[in-house]
Backbone as CSV, one residue per row, in Angstrom:
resi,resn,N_x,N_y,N_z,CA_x,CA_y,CA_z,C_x,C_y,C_z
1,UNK,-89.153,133.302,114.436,-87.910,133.497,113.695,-87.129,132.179,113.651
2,UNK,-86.722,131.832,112.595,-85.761,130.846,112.285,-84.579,131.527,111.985
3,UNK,-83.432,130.480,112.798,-81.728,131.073,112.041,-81.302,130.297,111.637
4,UNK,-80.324,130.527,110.735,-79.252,129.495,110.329,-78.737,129.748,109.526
5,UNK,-77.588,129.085,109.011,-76.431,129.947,108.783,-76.884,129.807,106.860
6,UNK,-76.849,130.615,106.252,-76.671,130.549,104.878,-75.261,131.067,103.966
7,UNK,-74.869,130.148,103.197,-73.337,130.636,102.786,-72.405,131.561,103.294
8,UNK,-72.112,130.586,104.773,-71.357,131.305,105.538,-71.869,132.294,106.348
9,UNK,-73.147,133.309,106.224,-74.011,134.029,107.241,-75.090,133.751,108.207
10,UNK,-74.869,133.944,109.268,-76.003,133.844,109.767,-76.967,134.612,109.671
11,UNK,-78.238,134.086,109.426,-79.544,134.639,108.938,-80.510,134.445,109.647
12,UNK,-81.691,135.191,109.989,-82.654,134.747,110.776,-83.870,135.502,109.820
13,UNK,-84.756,133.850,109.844,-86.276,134.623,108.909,-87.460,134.224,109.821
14,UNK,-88.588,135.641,109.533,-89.581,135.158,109.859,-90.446,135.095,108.874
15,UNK,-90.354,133.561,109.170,-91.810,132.849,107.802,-92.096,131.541,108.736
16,UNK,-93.136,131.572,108.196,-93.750,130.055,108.924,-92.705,129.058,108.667
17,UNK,-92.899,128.474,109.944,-91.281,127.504,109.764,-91.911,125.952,108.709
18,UNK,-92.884,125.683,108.777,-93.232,124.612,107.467,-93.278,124.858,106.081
19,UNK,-92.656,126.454,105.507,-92.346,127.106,104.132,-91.180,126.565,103.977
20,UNK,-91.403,125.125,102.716,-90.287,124.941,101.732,-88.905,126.050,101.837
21,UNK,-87.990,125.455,102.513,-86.695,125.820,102.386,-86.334,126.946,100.957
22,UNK,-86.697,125.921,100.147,-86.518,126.699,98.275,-87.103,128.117,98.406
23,UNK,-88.476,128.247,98.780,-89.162,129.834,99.026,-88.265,130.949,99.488
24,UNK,-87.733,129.735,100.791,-87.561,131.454,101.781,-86.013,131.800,100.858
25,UNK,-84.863,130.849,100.658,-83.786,131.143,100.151,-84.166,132.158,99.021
26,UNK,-85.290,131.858,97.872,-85.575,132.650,96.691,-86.206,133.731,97.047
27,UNK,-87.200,133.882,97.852,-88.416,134.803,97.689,-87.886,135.951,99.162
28,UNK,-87.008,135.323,100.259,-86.443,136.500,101.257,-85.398,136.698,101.634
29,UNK,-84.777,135.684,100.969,-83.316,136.005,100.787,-82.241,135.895,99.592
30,UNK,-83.155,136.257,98.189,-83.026,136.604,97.128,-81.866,135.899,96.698
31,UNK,-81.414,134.300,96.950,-81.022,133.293,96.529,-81.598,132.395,95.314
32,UNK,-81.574,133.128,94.377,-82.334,132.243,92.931,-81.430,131.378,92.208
33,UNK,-80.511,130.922,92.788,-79.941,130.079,91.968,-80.480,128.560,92.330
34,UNK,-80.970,128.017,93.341,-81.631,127.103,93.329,-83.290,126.720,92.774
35,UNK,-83.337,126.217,91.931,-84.637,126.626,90.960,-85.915,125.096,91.391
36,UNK,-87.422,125.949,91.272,-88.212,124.973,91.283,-88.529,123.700,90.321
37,UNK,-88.171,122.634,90.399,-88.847,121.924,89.478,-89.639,121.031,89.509
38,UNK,-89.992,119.876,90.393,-91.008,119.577,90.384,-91.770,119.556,92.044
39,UNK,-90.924,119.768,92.675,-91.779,120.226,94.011,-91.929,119.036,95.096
40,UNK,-91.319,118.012,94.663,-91.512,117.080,95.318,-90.329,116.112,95.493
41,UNK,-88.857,116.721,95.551,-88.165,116.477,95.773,-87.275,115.496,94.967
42,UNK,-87.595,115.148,93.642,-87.442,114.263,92.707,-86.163,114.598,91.721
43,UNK,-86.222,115.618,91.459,-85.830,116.178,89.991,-84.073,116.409,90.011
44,UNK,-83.913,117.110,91.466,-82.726,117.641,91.770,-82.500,118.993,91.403
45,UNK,-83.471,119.851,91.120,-83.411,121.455,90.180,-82.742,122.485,91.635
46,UNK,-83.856,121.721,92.630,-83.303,122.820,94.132,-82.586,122.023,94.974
47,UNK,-81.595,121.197,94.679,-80.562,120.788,96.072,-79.671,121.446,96.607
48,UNK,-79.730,121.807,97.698,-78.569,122.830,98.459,-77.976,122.016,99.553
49,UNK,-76.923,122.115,99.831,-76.416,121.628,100.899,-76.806,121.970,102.634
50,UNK,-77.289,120.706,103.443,-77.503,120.997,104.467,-76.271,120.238,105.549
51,UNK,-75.713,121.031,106.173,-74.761,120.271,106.917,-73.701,119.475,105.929
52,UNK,-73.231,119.701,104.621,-72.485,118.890,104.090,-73.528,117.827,103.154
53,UNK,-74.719,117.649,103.319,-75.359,116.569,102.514,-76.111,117.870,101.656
54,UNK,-76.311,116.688,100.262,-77.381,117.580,99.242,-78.906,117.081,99.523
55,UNK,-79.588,118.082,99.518,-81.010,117.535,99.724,-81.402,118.649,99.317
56,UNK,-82.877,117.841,99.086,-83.907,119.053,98.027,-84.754,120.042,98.792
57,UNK,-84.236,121.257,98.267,-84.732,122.599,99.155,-86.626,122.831,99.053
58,UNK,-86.986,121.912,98.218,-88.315,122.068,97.645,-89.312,121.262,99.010
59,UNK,-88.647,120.586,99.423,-89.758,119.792,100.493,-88.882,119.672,102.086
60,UNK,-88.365,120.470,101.573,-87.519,120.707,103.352,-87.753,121.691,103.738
61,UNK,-88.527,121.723,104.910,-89.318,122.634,105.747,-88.102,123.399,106.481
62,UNK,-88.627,124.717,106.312,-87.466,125.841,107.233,-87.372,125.349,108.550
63,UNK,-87.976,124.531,109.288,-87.803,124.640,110.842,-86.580,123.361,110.681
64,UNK,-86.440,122.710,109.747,-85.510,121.419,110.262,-83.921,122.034,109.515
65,UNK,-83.894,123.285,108.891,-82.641,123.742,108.813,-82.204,124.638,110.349
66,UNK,-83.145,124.753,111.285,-82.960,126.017,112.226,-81.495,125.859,112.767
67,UNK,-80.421,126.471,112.810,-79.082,126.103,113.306,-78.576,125.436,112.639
68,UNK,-78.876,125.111,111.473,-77.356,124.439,110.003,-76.728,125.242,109.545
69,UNK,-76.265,124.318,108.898,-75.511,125.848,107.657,-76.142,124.795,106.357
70,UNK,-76.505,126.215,105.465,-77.157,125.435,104.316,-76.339,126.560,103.028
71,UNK,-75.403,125.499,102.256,-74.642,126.192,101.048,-75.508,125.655,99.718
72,UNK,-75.856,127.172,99.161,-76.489,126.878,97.824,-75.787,127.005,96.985
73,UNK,-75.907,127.685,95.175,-75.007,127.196,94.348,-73.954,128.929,94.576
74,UNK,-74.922,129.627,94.956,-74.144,131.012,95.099,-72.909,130.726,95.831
75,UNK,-73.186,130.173,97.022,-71.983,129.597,98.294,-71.117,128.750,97.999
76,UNK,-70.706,128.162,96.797,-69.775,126.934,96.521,-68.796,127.926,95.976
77,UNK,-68.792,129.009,95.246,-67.386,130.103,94.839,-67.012,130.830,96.209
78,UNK,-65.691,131.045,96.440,-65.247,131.559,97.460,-64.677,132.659,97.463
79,UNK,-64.758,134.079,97.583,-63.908,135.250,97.094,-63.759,135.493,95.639
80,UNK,-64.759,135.175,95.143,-64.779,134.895,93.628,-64.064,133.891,92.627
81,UNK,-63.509,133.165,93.501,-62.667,131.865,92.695,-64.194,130.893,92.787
82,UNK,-64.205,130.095,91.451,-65.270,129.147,90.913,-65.089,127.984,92.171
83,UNK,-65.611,127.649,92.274,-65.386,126.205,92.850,-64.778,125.010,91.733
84,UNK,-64.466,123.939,92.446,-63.567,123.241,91.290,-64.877,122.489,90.450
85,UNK,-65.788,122.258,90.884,-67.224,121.710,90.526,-67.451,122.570,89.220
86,UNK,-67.889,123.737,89.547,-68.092,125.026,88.562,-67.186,125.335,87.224
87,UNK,-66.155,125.177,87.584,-64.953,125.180,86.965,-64.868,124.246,85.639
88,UNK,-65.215,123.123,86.181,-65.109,121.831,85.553,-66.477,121.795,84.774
89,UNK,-67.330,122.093,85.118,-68.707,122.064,84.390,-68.946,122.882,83.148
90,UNK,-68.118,123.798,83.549,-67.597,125.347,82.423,-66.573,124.801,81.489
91,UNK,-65.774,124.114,82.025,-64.718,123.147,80.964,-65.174,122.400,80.061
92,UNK,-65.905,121.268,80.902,-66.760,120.531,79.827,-68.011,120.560,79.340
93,UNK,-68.606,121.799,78.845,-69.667,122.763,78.578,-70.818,121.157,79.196
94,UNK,-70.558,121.507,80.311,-71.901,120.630,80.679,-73.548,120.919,80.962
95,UNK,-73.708,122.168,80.677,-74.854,123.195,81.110,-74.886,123.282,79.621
96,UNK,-76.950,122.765,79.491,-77.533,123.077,78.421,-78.247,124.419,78.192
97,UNK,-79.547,124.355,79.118,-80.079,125.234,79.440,-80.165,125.785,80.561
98,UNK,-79.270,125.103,81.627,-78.702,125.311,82.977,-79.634,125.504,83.799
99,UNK,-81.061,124.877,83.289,-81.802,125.282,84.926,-81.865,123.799,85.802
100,UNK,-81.291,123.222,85.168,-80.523,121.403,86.490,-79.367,121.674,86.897
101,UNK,-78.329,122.870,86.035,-77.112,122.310,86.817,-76.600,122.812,87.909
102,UNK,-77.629,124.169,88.874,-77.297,124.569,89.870,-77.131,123.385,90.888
103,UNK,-78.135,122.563,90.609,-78.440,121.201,91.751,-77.664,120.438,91.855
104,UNK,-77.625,119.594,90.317,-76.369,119.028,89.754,-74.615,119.396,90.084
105,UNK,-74.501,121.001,90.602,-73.552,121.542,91.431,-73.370,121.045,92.675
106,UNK,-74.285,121.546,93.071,-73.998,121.323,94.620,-74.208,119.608,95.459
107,UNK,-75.035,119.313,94.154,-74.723,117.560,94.528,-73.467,117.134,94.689
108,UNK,-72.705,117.507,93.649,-71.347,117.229,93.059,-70.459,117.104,94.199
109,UNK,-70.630,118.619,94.622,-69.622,119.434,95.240,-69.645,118.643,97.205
110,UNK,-70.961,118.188,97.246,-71.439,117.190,98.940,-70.592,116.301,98.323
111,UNK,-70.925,115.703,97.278,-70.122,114.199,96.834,-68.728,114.183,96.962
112,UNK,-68.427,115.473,96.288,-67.297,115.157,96.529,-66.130,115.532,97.557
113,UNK,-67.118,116.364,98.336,-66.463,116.494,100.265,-66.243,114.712,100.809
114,UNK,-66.987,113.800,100.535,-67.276,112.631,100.949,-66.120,111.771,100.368
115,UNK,-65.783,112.215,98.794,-65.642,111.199,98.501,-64.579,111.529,97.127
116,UNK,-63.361,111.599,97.048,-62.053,112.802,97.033,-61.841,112.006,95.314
117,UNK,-61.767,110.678,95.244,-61.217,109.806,94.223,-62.647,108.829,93.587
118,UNK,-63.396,109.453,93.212,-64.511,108.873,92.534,-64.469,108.114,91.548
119,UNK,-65.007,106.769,90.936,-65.099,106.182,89.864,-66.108,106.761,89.292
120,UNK,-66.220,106.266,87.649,-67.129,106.628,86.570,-68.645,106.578,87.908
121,UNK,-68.733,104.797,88.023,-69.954,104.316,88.343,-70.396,104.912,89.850
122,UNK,-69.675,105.479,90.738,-69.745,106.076,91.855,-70.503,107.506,91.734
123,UNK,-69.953,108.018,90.804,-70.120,109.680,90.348,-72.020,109.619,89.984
124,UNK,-71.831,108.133,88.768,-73.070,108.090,88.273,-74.157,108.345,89.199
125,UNK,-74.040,107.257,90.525,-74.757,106.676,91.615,-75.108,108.007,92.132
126,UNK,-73.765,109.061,92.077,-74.216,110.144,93.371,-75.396,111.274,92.817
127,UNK,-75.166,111.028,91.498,-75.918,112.101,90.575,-77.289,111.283,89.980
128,UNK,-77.447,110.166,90.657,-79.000,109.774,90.509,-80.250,110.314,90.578
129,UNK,-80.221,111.507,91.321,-81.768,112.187,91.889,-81.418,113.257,90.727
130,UNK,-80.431,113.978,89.954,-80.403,114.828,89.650,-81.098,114.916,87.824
131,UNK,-82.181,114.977,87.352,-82.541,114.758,86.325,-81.707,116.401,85.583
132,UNK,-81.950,116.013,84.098,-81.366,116.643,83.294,-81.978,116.270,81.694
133,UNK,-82.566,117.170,81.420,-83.834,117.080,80.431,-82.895,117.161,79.257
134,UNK,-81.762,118.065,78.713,-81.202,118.357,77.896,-79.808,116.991,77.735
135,UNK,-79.828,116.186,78.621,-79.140,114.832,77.789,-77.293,115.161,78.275
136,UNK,-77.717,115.724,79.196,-75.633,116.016,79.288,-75.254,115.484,80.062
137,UNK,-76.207,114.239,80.555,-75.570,113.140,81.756,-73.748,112.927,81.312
138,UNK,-73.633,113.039,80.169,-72.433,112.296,80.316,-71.343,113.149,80.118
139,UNK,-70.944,114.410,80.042,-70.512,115.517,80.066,-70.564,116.039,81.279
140,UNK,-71.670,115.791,82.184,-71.448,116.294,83.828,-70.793,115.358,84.651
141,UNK,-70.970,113.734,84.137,-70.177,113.033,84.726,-68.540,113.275,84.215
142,UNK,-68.471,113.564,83.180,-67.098,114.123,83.117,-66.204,114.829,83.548
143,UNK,-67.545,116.314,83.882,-66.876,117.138,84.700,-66.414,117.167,85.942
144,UNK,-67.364,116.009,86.708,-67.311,115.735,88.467,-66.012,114.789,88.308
145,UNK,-65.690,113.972,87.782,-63.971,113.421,87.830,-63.329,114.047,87.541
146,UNK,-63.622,115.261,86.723,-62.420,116.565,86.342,-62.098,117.208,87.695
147,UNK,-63.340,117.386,88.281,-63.292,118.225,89.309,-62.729,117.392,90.500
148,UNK,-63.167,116.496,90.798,-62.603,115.270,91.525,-60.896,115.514,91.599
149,UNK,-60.309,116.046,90.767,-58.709,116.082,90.402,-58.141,117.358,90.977
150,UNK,-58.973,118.304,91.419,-58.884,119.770,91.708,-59.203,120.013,93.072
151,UNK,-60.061,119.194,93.488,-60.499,119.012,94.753,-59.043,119.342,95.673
152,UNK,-59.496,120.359,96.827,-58.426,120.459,97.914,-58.451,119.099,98.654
């Protein structure tokens, strides 16, 4: 059995602890908002937050979350208020076909725990791993300085 805390719960699974992080969240604890895309940690489709950092749920083995807390895109709204990330992404219709911008979320949302007053070129930098096939790089960077402004 592995535990650790998932959006705020503590959870304990039994799966082989070297099963991709991305699996167990989707396939046993019916967390699908972090999506597969290329499996090798590249793309940014499955980044969830571990401890405050974004990293890709696709090649992070369940045993090295055992005792974190790991927030996916479900876990960034709180009592049903959007997160300011979410919010802002919905503002500036930055979601094409939306299967990057769960990642593209929760990148955002680490970034911007870190980092309260972001420039253009900072935002760019943080959203480097996060590919986006449909071309709205520059509409999500819009939204993360929108959101940047909302930030508690």
């Amino acid at each position: 059995m592995t535990e650790f805390e998932v959006n705020g719960e503590r959870r304990s699974v039994a799966a082989d602890p070297d099963t991709p992080l991305l699996y167990v969240l989707r396939n046993d604890l019916g967390l699908v908002g972090s999506r597969y895309g290329c499996g090798t940690g590249q793309c940014g489709a499955c980044f969830v937050m571990v401890d405050g950092k974004a990293l890709p749920s696709c090649d992070t083995p369940l045993w090295s979350v055992a005792n974190k807390s790991v927030i996916t895109v479900e876990g960034l709204s709180k009592g049903g208020a959007l997160h300011p990330v979410q919010k802002a992404l919905l503002a500036e219709q930055a979601a094409q076909c939306g299967y990057c911008i769960s990642g593209i979320a929760v990148t955002a949302a680490a970034f911007l725990q870190q980092n309260k007053n972001p420039s253009e070129s900072e935002v760019r930098a943080a959203l480097d791993r996060n590919l986006c096939r449909c071309g709205a790089h520059n509409r999500v960077v819009r939204a993360v300085l929108r959101a940047a402004k909302e930030m508690p």
